[in-house]
N, CA and C atoms as a LAMMPS dump frame, in Angstrom:
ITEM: TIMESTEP
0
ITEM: NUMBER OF ATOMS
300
ITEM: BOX BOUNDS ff ff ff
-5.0000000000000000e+02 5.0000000000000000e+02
-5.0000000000000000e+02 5.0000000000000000e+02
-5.0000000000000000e+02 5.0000000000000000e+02
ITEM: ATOMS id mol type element x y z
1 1 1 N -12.326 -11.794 -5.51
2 1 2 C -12.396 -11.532 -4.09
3 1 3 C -13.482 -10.505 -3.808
4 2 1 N -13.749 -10.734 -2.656
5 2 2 C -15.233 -9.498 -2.052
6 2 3 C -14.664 -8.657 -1.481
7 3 1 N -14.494 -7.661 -2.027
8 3 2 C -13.392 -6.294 -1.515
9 3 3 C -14.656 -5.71 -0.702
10 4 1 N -14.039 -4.538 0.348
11 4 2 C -14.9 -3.766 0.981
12 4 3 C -15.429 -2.466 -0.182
13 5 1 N -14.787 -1.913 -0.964
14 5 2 C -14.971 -1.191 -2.13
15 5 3 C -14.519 -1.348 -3.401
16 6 1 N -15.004 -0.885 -4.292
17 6 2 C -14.248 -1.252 -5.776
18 6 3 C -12.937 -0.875 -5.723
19 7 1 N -12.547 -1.533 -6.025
20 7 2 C -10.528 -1.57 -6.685
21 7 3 C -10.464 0.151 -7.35
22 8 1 N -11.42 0.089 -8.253
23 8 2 C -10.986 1.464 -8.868
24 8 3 C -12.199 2.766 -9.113
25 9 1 N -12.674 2.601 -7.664
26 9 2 C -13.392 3.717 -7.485
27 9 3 C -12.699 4.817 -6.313
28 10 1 N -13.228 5.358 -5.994
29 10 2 C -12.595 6.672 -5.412
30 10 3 C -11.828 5.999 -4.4
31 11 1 N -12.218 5.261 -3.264
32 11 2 C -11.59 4.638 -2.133
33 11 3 C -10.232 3.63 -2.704
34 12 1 N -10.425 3.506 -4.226
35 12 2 C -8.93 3.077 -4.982
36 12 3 C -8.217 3.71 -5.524
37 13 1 N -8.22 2.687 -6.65
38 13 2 C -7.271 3.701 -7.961
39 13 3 C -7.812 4.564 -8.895
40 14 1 N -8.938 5.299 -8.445
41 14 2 C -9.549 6.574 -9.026
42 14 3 C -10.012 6.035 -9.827
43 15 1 N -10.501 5.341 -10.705
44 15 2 C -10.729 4.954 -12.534
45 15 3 C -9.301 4.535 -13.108
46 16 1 N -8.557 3.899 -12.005
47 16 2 C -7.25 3.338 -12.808
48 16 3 C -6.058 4.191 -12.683
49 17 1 N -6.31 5.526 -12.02
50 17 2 C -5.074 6.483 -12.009
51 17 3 C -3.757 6.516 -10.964
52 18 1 N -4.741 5.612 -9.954
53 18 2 C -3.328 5.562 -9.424
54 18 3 C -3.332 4.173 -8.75
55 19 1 N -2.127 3.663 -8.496
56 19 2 C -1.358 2.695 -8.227
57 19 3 C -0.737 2.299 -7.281
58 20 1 N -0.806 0.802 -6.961
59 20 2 C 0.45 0.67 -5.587
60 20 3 C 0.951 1.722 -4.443
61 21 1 N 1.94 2.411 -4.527
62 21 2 C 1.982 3.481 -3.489
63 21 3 C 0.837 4.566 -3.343
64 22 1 N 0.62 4.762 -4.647
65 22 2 C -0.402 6.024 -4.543
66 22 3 C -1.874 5.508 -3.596
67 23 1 N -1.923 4.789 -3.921
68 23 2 C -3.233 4.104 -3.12
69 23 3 C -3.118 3.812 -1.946
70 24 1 N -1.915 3.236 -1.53
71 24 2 C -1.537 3.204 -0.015
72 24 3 C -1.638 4.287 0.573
73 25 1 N -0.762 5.593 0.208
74 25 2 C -0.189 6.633 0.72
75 25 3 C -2.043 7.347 1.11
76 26 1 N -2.74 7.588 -0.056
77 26 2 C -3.614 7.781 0.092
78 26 3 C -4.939 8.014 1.366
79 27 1 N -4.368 6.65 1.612
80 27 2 C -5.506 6.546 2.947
81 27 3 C -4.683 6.891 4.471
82 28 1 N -3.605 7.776 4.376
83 28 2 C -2.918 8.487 5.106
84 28 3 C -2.895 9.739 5.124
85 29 1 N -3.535 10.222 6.331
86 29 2 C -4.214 11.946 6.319
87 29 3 C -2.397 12.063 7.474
88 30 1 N -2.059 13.245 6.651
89 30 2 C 0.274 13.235 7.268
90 30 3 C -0.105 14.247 8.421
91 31 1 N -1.335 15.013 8.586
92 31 2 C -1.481 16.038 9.773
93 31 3 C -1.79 14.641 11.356
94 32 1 N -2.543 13.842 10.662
95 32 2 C -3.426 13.144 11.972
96 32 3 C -3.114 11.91 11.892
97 33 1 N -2.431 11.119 11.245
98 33 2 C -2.148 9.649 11.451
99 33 3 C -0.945 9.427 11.968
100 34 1 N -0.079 9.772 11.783
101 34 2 C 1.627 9.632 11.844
102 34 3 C 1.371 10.016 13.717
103 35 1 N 2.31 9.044 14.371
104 35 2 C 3.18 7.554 14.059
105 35 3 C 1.965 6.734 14.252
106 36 1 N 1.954 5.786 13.326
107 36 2 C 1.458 4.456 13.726
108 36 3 C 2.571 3.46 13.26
109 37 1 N 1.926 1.997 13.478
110 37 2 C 3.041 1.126 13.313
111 37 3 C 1.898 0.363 11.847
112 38 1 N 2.397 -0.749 11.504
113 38 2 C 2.398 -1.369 10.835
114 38 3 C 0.903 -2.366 10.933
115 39 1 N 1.215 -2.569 11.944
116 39 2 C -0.276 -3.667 12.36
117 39 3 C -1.36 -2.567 12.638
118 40 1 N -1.217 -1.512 13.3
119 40 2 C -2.369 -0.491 13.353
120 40 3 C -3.154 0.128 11.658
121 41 1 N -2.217 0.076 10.847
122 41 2 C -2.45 0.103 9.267
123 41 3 C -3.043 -0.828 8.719
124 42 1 N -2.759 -2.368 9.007
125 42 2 C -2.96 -3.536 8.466
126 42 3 C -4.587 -3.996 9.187
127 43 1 N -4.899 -3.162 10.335
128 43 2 C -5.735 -3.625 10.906
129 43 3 C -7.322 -2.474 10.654
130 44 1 N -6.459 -1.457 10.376
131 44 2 C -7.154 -0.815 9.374
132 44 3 C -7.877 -1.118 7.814
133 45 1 N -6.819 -1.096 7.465
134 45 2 C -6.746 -1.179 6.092
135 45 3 C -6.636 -2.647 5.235
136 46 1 N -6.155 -3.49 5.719
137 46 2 C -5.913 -5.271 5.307
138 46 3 C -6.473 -5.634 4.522
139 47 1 N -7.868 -5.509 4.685
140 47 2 C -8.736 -5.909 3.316
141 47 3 C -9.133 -5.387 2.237
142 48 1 N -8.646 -4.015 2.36
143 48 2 C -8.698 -3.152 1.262
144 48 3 C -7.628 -3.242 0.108
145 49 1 N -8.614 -3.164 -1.234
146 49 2 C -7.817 -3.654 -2.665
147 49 3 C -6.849 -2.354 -2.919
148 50 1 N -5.706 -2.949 -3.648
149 50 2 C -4.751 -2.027 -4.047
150 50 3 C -4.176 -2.359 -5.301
151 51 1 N -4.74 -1.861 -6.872
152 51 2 C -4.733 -2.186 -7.536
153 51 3 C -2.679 -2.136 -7.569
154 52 1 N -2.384 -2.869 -8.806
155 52 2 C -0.788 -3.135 -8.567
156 52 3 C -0.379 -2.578 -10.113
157 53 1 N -1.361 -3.103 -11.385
158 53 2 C -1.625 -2.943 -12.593
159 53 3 C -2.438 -3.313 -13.167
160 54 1 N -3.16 -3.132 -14.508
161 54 2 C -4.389 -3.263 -15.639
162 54 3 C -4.668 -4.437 -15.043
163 55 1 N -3.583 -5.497 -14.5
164 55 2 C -4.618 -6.453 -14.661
165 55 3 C -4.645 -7.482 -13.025
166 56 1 N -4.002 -6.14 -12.195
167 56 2 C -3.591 -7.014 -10.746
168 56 3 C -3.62 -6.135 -9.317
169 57 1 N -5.14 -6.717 -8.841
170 57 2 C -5.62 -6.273 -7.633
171 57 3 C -4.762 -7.004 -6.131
172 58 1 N -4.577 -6.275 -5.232
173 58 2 C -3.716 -7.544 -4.352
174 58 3 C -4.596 -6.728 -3.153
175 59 1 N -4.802 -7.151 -1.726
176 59 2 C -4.797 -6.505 -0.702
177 59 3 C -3.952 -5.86 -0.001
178 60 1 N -3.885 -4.905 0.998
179 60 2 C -3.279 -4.533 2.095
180 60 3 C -2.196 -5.145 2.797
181 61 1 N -2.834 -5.783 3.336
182 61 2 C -2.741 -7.124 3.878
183 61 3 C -1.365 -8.046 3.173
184 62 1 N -1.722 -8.428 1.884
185 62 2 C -0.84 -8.769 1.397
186 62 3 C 0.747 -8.421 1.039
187 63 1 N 0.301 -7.018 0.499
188 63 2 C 1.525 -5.872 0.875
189 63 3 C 2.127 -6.184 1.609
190 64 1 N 1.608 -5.843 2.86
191 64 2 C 2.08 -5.908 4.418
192 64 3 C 2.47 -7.484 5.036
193 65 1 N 2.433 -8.686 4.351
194 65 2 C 2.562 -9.655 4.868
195 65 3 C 3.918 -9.905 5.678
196 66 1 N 4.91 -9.365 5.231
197 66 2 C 5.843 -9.77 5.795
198 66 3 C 6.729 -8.292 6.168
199 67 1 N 6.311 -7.631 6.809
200 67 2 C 6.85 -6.513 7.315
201 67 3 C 6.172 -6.53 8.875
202 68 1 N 7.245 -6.367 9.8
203 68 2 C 7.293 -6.767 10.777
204 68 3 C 5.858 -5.399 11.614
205 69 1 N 4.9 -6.399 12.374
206 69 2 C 4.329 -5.806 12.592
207 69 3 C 4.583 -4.692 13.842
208 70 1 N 5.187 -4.779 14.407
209 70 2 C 5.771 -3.377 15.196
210 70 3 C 6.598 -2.109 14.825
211 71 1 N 6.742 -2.184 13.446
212 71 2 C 7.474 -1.405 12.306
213 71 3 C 6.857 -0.093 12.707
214 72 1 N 7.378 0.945 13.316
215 72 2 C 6.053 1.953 13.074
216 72 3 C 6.866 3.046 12.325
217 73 1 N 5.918 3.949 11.849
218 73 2 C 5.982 4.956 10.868
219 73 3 C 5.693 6.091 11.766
220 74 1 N 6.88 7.355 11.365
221 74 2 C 6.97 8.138 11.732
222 74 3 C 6.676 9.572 11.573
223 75 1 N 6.628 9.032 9.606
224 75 2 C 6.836 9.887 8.321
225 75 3 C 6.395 9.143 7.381
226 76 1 N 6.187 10.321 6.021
227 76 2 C 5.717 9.786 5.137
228 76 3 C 6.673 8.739 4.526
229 77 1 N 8.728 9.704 4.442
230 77 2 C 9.058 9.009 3.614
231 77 3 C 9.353 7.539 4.519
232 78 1 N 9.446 7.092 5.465
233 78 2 C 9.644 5.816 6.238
234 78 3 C 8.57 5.029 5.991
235 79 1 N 7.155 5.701 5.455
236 79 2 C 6.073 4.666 5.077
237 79 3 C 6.856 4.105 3.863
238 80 1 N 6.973 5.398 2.644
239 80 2 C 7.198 4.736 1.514
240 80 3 C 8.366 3.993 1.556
241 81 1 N 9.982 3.984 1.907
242 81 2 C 10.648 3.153 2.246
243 81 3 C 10.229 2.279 2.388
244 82 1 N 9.681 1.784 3.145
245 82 2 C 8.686 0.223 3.584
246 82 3 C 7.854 -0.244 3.019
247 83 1 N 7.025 0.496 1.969
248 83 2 C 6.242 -0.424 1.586
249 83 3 C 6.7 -0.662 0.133
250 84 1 N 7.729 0.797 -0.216
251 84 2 C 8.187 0.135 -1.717
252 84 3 C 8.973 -0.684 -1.307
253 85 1 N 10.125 -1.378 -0.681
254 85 2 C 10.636 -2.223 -0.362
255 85 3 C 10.094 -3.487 -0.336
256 86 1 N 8.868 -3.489 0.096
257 86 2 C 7.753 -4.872 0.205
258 86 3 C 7.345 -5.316 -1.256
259 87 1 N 6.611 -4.085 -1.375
260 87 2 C 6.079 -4.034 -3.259
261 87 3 C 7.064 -4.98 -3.832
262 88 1 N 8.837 -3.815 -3.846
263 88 2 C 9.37 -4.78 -4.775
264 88 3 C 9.923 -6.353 -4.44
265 89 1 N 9.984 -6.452 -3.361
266 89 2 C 10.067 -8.031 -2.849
267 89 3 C 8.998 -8.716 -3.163
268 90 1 N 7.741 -8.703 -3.21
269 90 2 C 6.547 -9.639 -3.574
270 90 3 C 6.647 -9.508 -5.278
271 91 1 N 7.431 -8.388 -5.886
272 91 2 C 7.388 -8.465 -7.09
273 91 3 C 6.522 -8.073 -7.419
274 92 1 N 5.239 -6.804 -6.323
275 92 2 C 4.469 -6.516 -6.923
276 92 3 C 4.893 -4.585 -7.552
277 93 1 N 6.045 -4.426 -8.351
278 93 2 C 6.211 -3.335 -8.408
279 93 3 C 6.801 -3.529 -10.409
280 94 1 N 6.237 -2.918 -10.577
281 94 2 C 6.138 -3.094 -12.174
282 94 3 C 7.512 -2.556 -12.865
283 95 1 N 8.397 -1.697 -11.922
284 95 2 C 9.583 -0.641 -12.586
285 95 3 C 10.666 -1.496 -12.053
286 96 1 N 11.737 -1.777 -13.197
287 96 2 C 13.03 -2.298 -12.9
288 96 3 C 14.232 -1.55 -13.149
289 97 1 N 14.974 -1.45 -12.208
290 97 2 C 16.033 -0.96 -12.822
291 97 3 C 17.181 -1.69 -12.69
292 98 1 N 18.38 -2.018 -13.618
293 98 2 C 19.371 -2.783 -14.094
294 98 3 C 20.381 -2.001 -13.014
295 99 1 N 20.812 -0.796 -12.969
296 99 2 C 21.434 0.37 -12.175
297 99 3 C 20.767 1.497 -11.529
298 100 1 N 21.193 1.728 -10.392
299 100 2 C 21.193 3.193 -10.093
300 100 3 C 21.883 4.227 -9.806
């Protein structure tokens, strides 16, 4: 895919260091963005790569496919709620747990 920047340069996963949430959360400044909703993020951000693991780039966009676009965010932790929730529904979240 023709990303707007490399997967794992600074605007990503650093040289591979960070991942899925970290990369999301990332392009969220918590003084000046908060609240937005979901589609204001996606319309932002959509085409931008988010590496998942070693060997799996996905978009924004994709993340976000099925999270309702009037969802808005208030807070950090209501972002992450939502998008780890998504992550692990697309199965793009690498950690399982049997219990919690």
């Amino acid at each position: 895919m023709d990303w707007p920047h490399d997967p794992d340069g600074d605007d990503g996963s650093e040289g591979r260091r960070k991942y899925g949430h970290a990369v999301l959360a990332k392009k969220i400044d918590e003084g000046e963005d908060f609240p937005f909703t979901a589609d204001e993020y996606v319309d932002q951000y959509g085409d931008h790569p988010v590496r998942i693991d070693y060997e799996t780039v996905v978009s924004v966009a994709d993340i976000f496919e099925d999270i309702d676009g009037d969802t808005e965010f208030e807070d950090f932790p209501e972002f992450h709620k939502t998008a780890g929730k998504a992550l692990r529904e697309k199965d793009y979240w690498p950690y399982r747990l049997e219990s919690a």
